[in-house]
C-alpha positions as CSV (number, residue, x, y, z in Angstrom):
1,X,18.6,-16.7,-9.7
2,X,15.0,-17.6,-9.6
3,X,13.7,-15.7,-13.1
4,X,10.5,-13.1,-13.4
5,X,7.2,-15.1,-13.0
6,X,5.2,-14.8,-16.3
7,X,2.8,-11.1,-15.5
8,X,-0.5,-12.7,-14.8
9,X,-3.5,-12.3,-17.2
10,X,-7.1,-10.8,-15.3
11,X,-9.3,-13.2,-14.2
12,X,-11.9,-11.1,-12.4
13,X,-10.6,-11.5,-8.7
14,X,-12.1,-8.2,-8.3
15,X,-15.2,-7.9,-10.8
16,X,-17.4,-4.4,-10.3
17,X,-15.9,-3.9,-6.8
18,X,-14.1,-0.1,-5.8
19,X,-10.6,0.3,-4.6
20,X,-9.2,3.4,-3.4
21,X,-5.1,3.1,-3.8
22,X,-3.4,6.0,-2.3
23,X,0.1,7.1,-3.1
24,X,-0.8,5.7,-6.8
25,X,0.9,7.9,-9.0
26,X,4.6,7.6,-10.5
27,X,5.9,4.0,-11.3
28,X,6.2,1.9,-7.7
29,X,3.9,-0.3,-5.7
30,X,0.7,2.1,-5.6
31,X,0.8,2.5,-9.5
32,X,0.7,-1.5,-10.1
33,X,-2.0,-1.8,-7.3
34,X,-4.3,0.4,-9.5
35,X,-3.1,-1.5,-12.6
36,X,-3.5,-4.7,-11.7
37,X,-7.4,-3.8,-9.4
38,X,-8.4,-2.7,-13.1
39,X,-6.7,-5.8,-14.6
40,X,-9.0,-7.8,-12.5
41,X,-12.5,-6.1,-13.3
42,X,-12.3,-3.5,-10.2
43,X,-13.4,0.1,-10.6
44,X,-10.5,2.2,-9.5
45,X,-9.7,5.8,-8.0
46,X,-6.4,6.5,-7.6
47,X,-4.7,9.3,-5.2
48,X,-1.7,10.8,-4.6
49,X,-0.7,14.3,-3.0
50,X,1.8,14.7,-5.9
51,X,-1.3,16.1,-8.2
52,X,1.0,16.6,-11.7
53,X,2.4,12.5,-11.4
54,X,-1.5,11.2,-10.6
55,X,-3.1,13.1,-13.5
56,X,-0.5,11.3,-15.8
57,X,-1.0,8.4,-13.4
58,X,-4.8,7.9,-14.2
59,X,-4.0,9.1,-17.8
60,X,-1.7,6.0,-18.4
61,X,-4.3,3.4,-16.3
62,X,-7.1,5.1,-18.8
63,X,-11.2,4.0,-18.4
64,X,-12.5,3.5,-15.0
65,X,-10.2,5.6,-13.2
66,X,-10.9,8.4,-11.0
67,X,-8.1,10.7,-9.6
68,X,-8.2,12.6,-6.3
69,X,-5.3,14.3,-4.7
70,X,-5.3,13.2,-1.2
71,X,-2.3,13.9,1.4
72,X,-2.9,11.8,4.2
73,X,-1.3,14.1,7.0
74,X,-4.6,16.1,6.6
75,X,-7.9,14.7,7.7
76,X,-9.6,16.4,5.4
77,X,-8.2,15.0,2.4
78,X,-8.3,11.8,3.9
79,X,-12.0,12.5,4.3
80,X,-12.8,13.8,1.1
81,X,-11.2,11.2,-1.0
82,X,-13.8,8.4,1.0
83,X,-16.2,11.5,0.2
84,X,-15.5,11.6,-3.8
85,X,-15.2,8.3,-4.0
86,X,-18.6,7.3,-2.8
87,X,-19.9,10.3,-5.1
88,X,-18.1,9.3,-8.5
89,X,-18.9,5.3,-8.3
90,X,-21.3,4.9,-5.7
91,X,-20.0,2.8,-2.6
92,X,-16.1,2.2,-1.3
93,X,-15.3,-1.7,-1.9
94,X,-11.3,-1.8,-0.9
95,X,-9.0,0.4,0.7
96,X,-5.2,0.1,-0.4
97,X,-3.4,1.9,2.0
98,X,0.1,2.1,0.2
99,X,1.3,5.8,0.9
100,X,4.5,5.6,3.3
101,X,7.7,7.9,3.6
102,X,11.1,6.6,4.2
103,X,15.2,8.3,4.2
104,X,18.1,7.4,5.4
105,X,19.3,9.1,8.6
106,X,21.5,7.6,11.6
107,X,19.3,7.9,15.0
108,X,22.0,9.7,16.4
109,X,21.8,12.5,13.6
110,X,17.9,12.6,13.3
111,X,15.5,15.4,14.6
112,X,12.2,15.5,16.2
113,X,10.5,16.3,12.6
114,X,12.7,13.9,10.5
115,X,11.2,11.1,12.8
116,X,7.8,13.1,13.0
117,X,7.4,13.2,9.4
118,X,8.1,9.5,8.5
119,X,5.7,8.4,11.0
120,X,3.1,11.1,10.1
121,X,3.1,9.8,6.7
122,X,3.5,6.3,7.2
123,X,1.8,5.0,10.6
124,X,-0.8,8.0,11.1
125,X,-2.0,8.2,7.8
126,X,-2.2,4.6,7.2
127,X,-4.5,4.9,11.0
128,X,-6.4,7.9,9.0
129,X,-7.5,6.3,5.7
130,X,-8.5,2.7,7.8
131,X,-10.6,5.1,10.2
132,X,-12.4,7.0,7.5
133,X,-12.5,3.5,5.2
134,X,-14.1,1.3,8.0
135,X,-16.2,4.1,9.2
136,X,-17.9,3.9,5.3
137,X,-17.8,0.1,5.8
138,X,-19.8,0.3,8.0
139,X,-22.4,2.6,7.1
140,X,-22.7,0.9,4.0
141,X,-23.3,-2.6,5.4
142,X,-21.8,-4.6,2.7
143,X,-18.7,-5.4,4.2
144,X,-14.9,-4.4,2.8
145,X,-11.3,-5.0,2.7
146,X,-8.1,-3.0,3.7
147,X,-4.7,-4.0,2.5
148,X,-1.9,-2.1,4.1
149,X,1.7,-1.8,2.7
150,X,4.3,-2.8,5.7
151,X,7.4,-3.4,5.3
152,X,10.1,-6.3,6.5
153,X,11.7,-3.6,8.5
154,X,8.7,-3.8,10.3
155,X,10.4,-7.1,11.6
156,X,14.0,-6.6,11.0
157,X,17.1,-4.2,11.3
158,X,18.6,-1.9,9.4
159,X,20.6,1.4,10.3
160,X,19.3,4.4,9.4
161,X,16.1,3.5,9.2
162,X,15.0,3.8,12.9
163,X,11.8,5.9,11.8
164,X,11.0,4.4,8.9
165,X,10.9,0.2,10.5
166,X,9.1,2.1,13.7
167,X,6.4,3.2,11.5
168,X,6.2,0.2,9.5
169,X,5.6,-2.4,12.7
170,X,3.1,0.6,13.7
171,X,1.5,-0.4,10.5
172,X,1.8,-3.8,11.0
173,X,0.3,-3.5,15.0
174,X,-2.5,-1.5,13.9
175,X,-3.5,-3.8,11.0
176,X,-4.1,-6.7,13.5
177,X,-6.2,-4.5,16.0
178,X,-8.2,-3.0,13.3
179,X,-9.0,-6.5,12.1
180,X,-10.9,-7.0,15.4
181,X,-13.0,-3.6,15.3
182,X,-13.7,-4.1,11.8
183,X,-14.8,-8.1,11.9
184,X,-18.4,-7.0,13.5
185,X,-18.9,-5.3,9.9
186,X,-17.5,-8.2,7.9
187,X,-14.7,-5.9,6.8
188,X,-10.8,-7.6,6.3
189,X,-7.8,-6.3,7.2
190,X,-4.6,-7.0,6.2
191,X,-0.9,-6.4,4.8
192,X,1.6,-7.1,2.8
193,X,5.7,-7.1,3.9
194,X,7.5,-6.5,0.8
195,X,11.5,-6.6,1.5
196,X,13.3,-5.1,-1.9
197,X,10.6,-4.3,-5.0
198,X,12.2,-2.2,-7.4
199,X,11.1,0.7,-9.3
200,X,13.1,4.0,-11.1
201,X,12.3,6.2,-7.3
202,X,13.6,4.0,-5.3
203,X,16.7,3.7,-7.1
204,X,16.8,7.4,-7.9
205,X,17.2,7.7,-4.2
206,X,19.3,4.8,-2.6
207,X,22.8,4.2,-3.8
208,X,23.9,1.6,-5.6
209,X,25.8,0.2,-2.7
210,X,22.8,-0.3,-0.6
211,X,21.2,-1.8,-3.4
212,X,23.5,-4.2,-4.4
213,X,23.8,-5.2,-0.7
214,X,19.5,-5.5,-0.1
215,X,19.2,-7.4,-3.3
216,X,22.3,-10.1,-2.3
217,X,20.0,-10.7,0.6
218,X,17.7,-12.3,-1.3
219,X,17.5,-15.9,-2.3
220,X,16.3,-15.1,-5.2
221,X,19.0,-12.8,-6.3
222,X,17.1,-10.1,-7.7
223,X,15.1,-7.4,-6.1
224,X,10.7,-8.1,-6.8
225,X,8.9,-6.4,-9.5
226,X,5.9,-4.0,-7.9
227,X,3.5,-5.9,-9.7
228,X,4.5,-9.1,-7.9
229,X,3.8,-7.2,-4.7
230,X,0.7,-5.7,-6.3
231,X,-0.5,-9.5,-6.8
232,X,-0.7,-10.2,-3.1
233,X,-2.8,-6.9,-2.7
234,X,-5.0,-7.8,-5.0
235,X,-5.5,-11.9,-3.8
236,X,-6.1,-10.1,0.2
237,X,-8.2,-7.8,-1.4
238,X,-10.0,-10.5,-3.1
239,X,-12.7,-13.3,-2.3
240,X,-9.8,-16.2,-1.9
241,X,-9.0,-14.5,1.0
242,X,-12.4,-14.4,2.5
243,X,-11.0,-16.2,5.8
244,X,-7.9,-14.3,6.3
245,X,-7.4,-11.4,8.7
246,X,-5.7,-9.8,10.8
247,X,-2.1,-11.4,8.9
248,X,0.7,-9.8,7.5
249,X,2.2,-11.5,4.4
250,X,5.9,-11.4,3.7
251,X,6.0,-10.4,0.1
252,X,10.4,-11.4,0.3
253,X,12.6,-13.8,-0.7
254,X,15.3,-13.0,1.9
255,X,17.5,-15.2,4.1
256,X,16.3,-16.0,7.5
């Protein structure tokens, strides 16, 4: 078993610059985004459409964060959190789009709003918050970044999870065509492709069958830490990435 890397000290990656995170609150990948952006000099705001979880969110994460319930099925949140953040710190640096929605349903079982849903929250508001982000990019002139979370599924199978891999190679398609619109305005796009990070949701809702059986799929033989995910956001997000766009990193230690 290849052990837990040593949790990295800050070393300014992202000194004075703004990140938006969405689906930040509770304990998985959005959470250790925020943590680790503040860990490296960034000025945060941190959103969520579960409003009790992101006040104790930004409570936990403590000076320099700003909370703004966003649900990114509604272009109006979507807009307003671009909106508030401009307001509250003055200009929009980074974009981390991590909200996503995921189950576990058999295509043969799963309805028109089941698949709807996933992909609402997944692919189209991953398309909203780039939109609204690059169109602030670009009135600002100073350039940006947007990390997306994908997924593996985005490249591989798994049943039951028909709408969730659909809207994560969405995710993935749309990150490399967004790159394109948004190089005229110096702004990055990219995303990470986690396979199995581990946090208390996740395993509050899969069994420990599946997860036994994901995790022996990895070379590594144990499932990442979010914060090991959250530390390839944070280097695409960052200046030593200043030539890279358009990619999608496999954050996985899986078989081929």
């Amino acid at each position: 078993m290849i052990s837990v890397g040593k949790y990295p000290e800050g070393a300014n990656l992202l000194r004075d610059k703004v990140v938006v995170v969405t689906a930040a609150a509770g304990t998985g990948i959005g959470s250790a985004a925020a943590k680790r952006c503040l860990e490296e000099g960034a000025r945060v705001v941190v959103s969520d459409r579960h409003e009790r979880r992101l006040r104790e969110t930004a409570e936990e994460l403590g000076a320099d964060v700003h909370a703004v319930p966003c649900d990114v099925t509604r272009e109006e949140d979507v807009q307003h959190l671009v909106d508030s953040t401009v307001e509250h710190f003055g200009r929009l640096d980074v974009l981390i789009n991590n909200a996503g929605l995921g189950g576990t349903c058999s295509l043969l079982d799963m309805t028109d709003d089941e698949w709807s849903r996933v992909l609402d929250v997944t692919l189209n508001g991953t398309f909203r918050a780039t939109r609204a982000a690059l169109r602030r990019f670009a009135a600002q002139g100073t350039g940006g970044a947007i990390v997306n979370n994908a997924s593996v599924l985005g490249w591989r199978a798994q049943g039951g999870q028909a709408h969730y891999a659909a809207a994560k190679a969405g995710v993935m398609a749309l990150t490399r065509c967004a790159a394109v619109d948004a190089a005229p305005y110096d702004v990055r796009v990219n995303a990470v492709a986690p396979s199995l990070a581990m946090h208390p949701f996740l395993a509050k809702v899969t069994s420990d069958e599946l997860l036994a059986e994901l995790t022996a799929r990895e070379v590594s033989g144990r499932a990442a830490k979010p914060w090991e995910v959250a530390n390839v956001m944070v280097f695409l997000a960052s200046e030593y990435a200043s030539y890279l766009t358009g990619e999608v990193v496999s954050v996985s230690a899986q078989h081929a």
